[in-house]
C-alpha positions in Angstrom: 126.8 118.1 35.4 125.4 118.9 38.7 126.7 116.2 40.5 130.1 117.3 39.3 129.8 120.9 39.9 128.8 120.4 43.5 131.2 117.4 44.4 134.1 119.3 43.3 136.3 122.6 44.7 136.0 125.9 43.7 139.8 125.6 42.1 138.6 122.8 39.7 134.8 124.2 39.4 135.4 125.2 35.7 137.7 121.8 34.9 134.5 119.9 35.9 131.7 121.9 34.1 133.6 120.9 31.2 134.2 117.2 31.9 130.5 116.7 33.0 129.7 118.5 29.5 131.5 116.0 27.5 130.6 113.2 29.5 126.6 114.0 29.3 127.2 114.6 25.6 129.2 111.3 24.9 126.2 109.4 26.7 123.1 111.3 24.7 125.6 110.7 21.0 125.9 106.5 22.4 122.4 106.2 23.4 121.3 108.0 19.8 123.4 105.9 17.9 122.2 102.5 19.7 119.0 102.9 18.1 119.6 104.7 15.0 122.2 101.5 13.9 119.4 99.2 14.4 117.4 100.8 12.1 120.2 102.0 9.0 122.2 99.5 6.8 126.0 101.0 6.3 126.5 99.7 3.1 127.3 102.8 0.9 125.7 103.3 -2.4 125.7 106.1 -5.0 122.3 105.2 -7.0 120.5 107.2 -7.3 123.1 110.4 -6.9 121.2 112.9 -4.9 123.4 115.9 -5.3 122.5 117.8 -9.0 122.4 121.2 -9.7 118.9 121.3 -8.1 120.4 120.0 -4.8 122.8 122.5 -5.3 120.4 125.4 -5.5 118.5 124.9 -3.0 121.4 123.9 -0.5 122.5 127.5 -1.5 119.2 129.1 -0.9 118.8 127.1 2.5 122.3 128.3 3.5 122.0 131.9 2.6 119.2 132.0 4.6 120.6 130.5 7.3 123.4 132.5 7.6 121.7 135.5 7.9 119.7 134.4 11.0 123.1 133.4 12.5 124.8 136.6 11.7 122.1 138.4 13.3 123.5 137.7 16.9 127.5 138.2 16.1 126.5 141.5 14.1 124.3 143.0 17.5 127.5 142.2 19.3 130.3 144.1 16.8 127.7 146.9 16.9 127.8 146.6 20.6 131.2 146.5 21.0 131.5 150.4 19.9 129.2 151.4 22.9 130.0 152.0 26.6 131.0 148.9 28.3 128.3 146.6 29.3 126.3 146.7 25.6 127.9 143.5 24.7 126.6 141.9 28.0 123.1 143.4 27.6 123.0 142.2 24.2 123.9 139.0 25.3 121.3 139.3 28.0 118.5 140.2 25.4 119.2 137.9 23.2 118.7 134.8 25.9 115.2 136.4 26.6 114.2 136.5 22.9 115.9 132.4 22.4 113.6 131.0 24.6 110.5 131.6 23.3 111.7 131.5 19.5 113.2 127.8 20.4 109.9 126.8 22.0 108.1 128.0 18.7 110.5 126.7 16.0 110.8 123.3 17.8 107.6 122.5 18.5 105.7 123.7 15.8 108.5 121.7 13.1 107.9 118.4 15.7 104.4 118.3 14.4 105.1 119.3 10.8 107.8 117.9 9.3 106.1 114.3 9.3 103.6 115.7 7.7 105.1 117.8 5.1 107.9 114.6 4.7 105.0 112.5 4.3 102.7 114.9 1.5 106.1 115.8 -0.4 107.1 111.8 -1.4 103.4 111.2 -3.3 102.9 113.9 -6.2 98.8 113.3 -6.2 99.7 115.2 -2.8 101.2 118.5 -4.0 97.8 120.1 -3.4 97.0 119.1 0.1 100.9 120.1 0.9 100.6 123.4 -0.7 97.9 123.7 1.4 99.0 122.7 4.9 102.0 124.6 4.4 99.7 128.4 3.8 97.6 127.2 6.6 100.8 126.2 8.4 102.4 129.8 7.9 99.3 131.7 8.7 98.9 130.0 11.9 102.4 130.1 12.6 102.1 134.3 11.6 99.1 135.0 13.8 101.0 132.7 17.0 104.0 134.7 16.6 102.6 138.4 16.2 100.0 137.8 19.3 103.1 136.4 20.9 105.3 139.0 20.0 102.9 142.4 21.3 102.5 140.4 24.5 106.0 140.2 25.3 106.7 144.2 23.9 103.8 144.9 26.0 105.7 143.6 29.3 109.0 143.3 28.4 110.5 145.0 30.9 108.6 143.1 33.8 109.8 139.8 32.6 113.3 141.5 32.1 113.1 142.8 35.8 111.7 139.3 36.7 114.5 137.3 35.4 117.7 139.1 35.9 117.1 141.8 38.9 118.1 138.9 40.9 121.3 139.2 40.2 123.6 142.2 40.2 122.0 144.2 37.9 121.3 148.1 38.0 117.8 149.7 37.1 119.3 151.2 34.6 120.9 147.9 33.0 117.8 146.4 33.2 115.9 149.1 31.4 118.4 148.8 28.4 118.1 144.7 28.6 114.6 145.5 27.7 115.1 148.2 25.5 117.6 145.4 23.0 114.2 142.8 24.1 111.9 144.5 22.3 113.4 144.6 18.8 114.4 140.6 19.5 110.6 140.2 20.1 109.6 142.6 17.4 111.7 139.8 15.4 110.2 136.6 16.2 107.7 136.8 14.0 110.2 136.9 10.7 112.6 134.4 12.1 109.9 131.5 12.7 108.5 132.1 9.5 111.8 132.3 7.8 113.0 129.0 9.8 109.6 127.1 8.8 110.0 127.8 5.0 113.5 126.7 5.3 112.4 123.1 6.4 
């Protein structure tokens, strides 16, 4: 992407963001699928049929809770969009603060559980010890969140300052970047939680 991006012209600048995009996307997909083919057979079978009604149910549960976390976002923005000019973009702003540290939470904490929880849920002599790392997994999970979360209310408008008064950005935009920050961090706590009992 870089490579493109600088050995291109300004006219084409955009053309070639997009190229290098798909190209570096095409080459993660190939190298994924070079090792996942080694390691699946292709031969389709329909014994035993997963999908029953209890698939069903809880593919609807898991998807109504899903789509509220990713309405949360587009909902901010249609509230936005009734303000003075420039909420939209401070909303926007805001919400790439609050993505960062939520994606390093969600991601890292679901790396080192999932094995586990994948591994408890397949042996039914197990149920207790999964019942159990998933309340002690949750109430870690709570208390990393909500220390998390104060710290970054706390000084939320010196990282705001930190990372976009670089740019072009007015005291005043900053100060309402910060303002949207603080319910985004105020939220973390629910939405790791919430993204953790959905796995």
């Amino acid at each position: 992407v870089v490579t493109l991006l600088f050995s291109t012209s300004e006219q084409y600048a955009l053309r070639a963001f997009c190229l290098a995009i798909i190209v570096a996307a095409s080459i993660r997909w190939a190298s994924q699928m070079a090792i996942v083919s080694k390691l699946l057979t292709w031969k389709i079978q329909f014994k035993p049929w997963l999908i029953n009604r209890e698939f069903l149910k809880r593919y609807a549960q898991a998807m109504s809770a899903c789509s509220l976390l990713i309405l949360l976002p587009v909902l901010a923005r249609t509230f936005a969009s009734f303000f003075a000019p420039g909420s939209i973009a401070a909303v926007n702003y805001a919400y790439k603060l609050v993505q960062l540290p939520t994606s390093l939470v969600i991601s890292v904490v679901l790396m080192l559980l999932l094995p586990k929880f994948a591994e408890l849920a397949h042996v039914s002599e197990k149920a207790s010890q999964l019942k159990s790392l998933f309340s002690h997994s949750l109430q870690f999970i709570t208390i990393l969140t909500v220390s998390g979360s104060i710290i970054l209310i706390c000084y939320s408008h010196a990282i705001t300052k930190m990372v976009y008064l670089h740019g072009a950005m007015t005291d005043l935009f900053i100060e309402k970047v910060s303002m949207l920050a603080v319910i985004g961090f105020f939220l973390i706590p629910l939405q790791c939680v919430s993204s953790v009992m959905l796995s």
